[in-house]
Every structure is written in structure tokens, then in C-alpha cells.
C-alpha positions as CSV (number, residue, x, y, z in Angstrom):
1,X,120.8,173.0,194.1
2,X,117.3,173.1,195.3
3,X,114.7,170.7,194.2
4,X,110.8,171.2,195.0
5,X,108.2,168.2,194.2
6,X,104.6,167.4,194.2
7,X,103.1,164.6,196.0
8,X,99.7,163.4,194.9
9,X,100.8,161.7,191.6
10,X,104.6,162.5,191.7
11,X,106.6,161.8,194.6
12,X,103.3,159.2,195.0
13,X,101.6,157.9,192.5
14,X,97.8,156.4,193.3
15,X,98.5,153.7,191.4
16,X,101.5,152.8,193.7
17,X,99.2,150.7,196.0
18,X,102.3,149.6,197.6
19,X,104.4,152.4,198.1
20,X,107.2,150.6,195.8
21,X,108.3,153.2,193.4
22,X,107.7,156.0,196.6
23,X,110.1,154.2,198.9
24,X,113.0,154.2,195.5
25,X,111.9,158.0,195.7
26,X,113.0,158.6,199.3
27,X,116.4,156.7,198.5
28,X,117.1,159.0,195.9
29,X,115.9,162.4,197.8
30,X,118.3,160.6,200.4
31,X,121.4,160.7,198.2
32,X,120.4,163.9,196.9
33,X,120.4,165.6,200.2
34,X,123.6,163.7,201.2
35,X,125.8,165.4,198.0
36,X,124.5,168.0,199.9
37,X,121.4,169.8,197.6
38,X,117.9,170.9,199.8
39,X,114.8,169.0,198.8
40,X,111.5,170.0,199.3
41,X,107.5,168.8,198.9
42,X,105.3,171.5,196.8
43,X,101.5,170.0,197.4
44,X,97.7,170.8,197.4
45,X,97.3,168.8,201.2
46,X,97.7,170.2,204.4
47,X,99.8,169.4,207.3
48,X,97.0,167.6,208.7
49,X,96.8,165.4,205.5
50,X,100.8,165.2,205.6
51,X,100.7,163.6,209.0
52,X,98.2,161.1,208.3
53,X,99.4,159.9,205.0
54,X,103.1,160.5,205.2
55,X,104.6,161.0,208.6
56,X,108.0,161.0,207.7
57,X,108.0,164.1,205.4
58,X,109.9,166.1,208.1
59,X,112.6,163.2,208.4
60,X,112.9,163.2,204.1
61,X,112.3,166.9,203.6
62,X,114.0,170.6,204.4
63,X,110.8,172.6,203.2
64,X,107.4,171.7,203.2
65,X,105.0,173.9,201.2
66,X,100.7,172.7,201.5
67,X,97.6,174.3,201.0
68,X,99.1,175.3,197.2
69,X,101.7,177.7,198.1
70,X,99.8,179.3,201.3
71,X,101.7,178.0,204.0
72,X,105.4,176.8,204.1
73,X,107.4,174.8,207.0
74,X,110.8,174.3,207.6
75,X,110.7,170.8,208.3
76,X,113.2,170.2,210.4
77,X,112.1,172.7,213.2
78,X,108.8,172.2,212.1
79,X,108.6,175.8,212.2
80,X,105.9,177.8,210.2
81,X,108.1,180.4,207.7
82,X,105.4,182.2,205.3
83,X,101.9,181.9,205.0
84,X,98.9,183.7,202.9
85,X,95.5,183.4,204.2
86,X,92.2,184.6,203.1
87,X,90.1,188.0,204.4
88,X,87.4,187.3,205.8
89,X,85.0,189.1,203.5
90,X,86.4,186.7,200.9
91,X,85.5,183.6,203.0
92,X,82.0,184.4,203.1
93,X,82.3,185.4,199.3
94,X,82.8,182.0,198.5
95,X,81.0,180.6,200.3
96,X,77.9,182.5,199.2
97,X,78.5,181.2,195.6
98,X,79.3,177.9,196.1
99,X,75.7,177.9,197.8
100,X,74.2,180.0,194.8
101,X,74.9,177.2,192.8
102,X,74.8,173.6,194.7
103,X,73.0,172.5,198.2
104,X,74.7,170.5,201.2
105,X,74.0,167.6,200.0
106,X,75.8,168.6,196.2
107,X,78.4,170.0,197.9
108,X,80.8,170.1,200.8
109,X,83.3,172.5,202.1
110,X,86.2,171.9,203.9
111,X,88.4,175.1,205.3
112,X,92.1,174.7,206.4
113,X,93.8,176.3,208.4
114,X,97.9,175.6,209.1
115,X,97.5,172.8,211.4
116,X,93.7,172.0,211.5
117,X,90.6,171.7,209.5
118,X,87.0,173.0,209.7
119,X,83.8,172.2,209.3
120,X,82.9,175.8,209.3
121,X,85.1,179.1,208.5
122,X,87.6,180.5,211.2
123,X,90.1,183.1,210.8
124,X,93.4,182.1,209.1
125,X,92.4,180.1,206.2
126,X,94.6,179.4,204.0
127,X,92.5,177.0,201.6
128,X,89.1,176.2,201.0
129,X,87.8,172.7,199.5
130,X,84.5,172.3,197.8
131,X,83.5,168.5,197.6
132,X,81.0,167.7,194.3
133,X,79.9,164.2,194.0
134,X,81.5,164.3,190.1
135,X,83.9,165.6,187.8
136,X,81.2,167.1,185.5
137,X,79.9,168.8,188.7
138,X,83.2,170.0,189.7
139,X,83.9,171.2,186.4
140,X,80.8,173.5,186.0
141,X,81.3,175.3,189.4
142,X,85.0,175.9,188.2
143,X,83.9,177.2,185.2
144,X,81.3,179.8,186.7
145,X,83.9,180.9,189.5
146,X,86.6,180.9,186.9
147,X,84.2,183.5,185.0
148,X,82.8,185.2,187.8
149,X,85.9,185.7,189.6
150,X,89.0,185.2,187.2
151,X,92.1,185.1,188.8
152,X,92.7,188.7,190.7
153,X,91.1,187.1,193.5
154,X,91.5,183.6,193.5
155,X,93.3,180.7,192.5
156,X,91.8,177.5,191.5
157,X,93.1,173.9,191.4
158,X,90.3,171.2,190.4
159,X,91.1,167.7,191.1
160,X,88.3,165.5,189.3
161,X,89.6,161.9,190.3
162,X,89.9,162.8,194.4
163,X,91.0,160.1,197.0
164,X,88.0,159.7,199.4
165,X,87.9,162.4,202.5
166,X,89.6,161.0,205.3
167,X,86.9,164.4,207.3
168,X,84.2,162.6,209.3
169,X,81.5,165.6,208.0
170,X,82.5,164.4,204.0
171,X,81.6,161.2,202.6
172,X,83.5,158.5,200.0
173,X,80.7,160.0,197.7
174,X,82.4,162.6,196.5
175,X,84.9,162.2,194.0
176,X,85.8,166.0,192.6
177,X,87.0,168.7,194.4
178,X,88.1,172.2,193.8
179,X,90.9,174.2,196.0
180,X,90.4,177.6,196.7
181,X,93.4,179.5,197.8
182,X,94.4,183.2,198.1
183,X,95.7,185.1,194.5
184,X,99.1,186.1,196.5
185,X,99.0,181.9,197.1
186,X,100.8,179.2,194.5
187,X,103.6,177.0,194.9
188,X,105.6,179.3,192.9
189,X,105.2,182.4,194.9
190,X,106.0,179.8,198.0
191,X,109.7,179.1,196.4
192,X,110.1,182.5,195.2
193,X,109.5,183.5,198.4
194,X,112.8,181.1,200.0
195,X,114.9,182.3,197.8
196,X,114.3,186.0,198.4
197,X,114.9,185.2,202.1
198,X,118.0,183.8,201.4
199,X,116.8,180.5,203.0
200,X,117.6,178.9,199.8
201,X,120.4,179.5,197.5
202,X,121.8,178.6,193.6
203,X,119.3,176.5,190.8
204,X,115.7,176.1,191.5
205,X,114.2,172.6,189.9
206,X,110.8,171.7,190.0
207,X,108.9,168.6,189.3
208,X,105.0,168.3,189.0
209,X,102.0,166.4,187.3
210,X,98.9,168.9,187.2
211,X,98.2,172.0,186.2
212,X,98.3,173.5,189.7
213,X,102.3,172.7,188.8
214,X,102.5,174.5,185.9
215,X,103.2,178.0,186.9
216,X,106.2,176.9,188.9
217,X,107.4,174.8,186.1
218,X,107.3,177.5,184.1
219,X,109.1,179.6,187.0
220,X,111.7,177.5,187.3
221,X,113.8,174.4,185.7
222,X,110.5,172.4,185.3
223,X,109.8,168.8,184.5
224,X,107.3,167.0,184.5
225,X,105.9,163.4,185.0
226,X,105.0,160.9,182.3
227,X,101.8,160.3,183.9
228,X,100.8,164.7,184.0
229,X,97.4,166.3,182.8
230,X,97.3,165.9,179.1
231,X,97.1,169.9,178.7
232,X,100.8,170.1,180.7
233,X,102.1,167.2,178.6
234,X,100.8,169.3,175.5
235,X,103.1,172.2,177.3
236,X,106.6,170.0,177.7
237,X,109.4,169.6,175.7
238,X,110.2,165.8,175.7
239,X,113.7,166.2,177.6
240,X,111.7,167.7,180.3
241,X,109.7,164.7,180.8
242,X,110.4,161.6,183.4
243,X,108.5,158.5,184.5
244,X,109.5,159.5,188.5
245,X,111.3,161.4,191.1
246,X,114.3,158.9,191.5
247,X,114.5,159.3,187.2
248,X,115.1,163.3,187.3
249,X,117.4,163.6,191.1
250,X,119.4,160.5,189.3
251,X,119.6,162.6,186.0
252,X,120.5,165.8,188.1
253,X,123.0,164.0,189.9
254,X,125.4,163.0,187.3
């Protein structure tokens, strides 16, 4: 049995200022992987953000899919597998309407590639991040890309209570962002992707908290947290529901 997991707000929760209920997490992905099932991380960071924040992800983890589905690692080997990055034309697309619609100082952009970050746009991107300084600002420019865009060409993932940058050229002022990856991207298409390689084999489960979760959920044997977006709760039956990782492989285990 495979089973694929958020971080930001389910295998960690912000609140978790101590790491308490993460660390009961990795014990269970331990046992998990010890009856002999794969377990892997599904999130919106990068490898860079990984590193910094969780450096043992390749010790607790097979597969490791970032950037929202556009690049995946086999942990172990630490060996890029599959990635989906943006053409260039579409780079500078974005970029030209973020700018339509807020300044520098409104708005940051972060680009990422696999194993690196940028200031300003390089080849192989496989996300971009605009930075607004609130949630109602985040929220409008979602809603004119959403309209101007839809989602042939892009996927969107808005995040309106953001940890603070840890990227020198963005400031703790910020506190909304907005990822930007590929239409071919998604966490799904990332796991869909495993299994047609035969790199992964037998049930799929899938645990998230946000609506960037949802179209795997709905993909695959989804669950989701207590603590989700109110608009996936809304989407949930109640025995698809758990208050943590540990909760769901303990309840898979039996």
C-alpha cells in the first residue's frame, strides 16, 4: 500500500510549535514502512525549503513530490524522477500580469527551480510564487488570473496565512502568496505518474488539508485533516476525516 501526505498543516501542523505531534508522525510512517508499505511527502515547498525545515525527509520518506506536483525525488537516491516546468513564453506571461496589476513593493516573486531559487526567471521553472502583503490582496490577483487564465494554462494554489520567507529579496511583510505551477503539474498527476512507471504498485491513499489536495483526494483513497479549508471539509464524508497522520497509517494498519 502506498501512502502520499502533505506537509504544511498535515504531516506538520503550524500550530505544532514543538514538533510534538510531527515527531508521533514519523513513528508511525516508521512502522508503516516497516510492515513494509511506501510512504511519501506531496507539498507546495521546494527541495530547498525541505532542507532547511525538514532535513530528514529523505531518511523518513521513499518519494518526495514539491513545487505542487512539478518535480518528484526518489528519496533514497535522491535522484530526480519526473518533472514539469514552465515555457518560457509563459514565464514572462506571468510575469507581465502580476506587474499589470501590483508594483515591487505590492508584490514579490519568487521562481523555483529543482534545487534552487531565483530572484529573477531562469530556464526550468517549475513554480512561481507571488508574495502580497495580505490575503485580500492575494485573493484579488487570484481572482483576475483565475478569470483571465482559467486553468488550461495554469494551476493555482493561494495560501493566505504564509509562514514568513526564509528568501533574503522577500520580507516578514508579506503574509499571502499564490503558487503558480504548470497545467500538466499537481500532486495528482505526480502519483499518477509512479504508478504508471511501475515504481509504485497496489492502493493509493492520500492525506491533505487545502484545496491544492483536493484533486488527488478525489484521485485516490482521500482523507483529510480535521483542521482542512472549510470548502474541503464541506467536500468530506466524516469517515474520511482524521485529526493527524499517526490517526489514518494507525487506522490503515489494522
Amino acid at each position: 500500500m502506498n501512502l502520499f501526505c502533505d506537509v504544511d498543516g498535515t504531516f506538520w501542523e503550524h500550530s505544532d510549535k514543538d514538533f510534538t505531534q510531527y515527531k508521533r508522525n514519523l513513528a508511525a510512517v516508521e512502522r508503516w514502512r516497516a510492515a513494509g508499505n511506501v510512504f511519501g511527502l506531496a507539498t507546495g515547498r521546494g527541495i530547498p525549503s525541505m532542507r532547511r525545515n525538514f532535513p530528514d525527509y529523505h531518511r523518513d520518506s521513499d518519494y518526495l513530490i514539491t513545487d505542487n506536483g512539478s518535480f518528484t525525488t526518489e528519496t533514497k537516491s535522491e535522484k530526480l524522477i519526473d518533472e514539469t516546468v514552465f515555457e518560457k513564453r509563459q514565464i514572462a506571461q506571468i510575469l507581465s500580469f502580476v506587474r499589470e496589476h501590483f508594483d515591487e513593493k505590492q508584490a514579490k516573486i519568487s521562481y523555483h527551480g529543482y534545487l534552487q531559487e531565483y530572484q529573477v526567471p531562469i530556464s526550468s521553472i517549475g513554480k512561481i510564487r507571488t508574495w502580497l502583503l495580505n490575503s485580500e490582496m492575494a485573493d484579488e490577483l487570484y481572482g483576475k488570473m483565475e478569470a483571465h487564465f482559467g486553468n488550461d494554462d495554469y494551476k493555482l494554489h493561494i495560501e493566505r496565512n504564509a509562514l514568513p520567507s526564509s528568501l533574503d529579496w522577500v520580507g516578514p511583510e508579506y503574509k499571502s502568496f499564490i503558487n503558480i505551477v504548470p497545467a500538466e503539474s499537481g500532486k495528482e498527476t505526480a502519483i499518477e505518474k509512479l504508478r504508471k512507471t511501475h515504481k509504485i504498485k497496489g492502493d493509493i491513499v492520500v492525506l491533505g488539508d487545502d484545496m491544492n489536495d483536493l484533486a488527488m483526494i478525489h484521485e485516490f483513497d482521500g482523507y483529510a485533516m480535521v483542521s482542512s479549508h472549510p470548502k474541503l471539509l464541506e467536500l468530506m464524508p466524516k469517515d474520511k476525516i482524521v485529526k493527524n497522520p499517526e490517526e489514518l497509517i494507525n487506522k490503515l494498519l489494522k
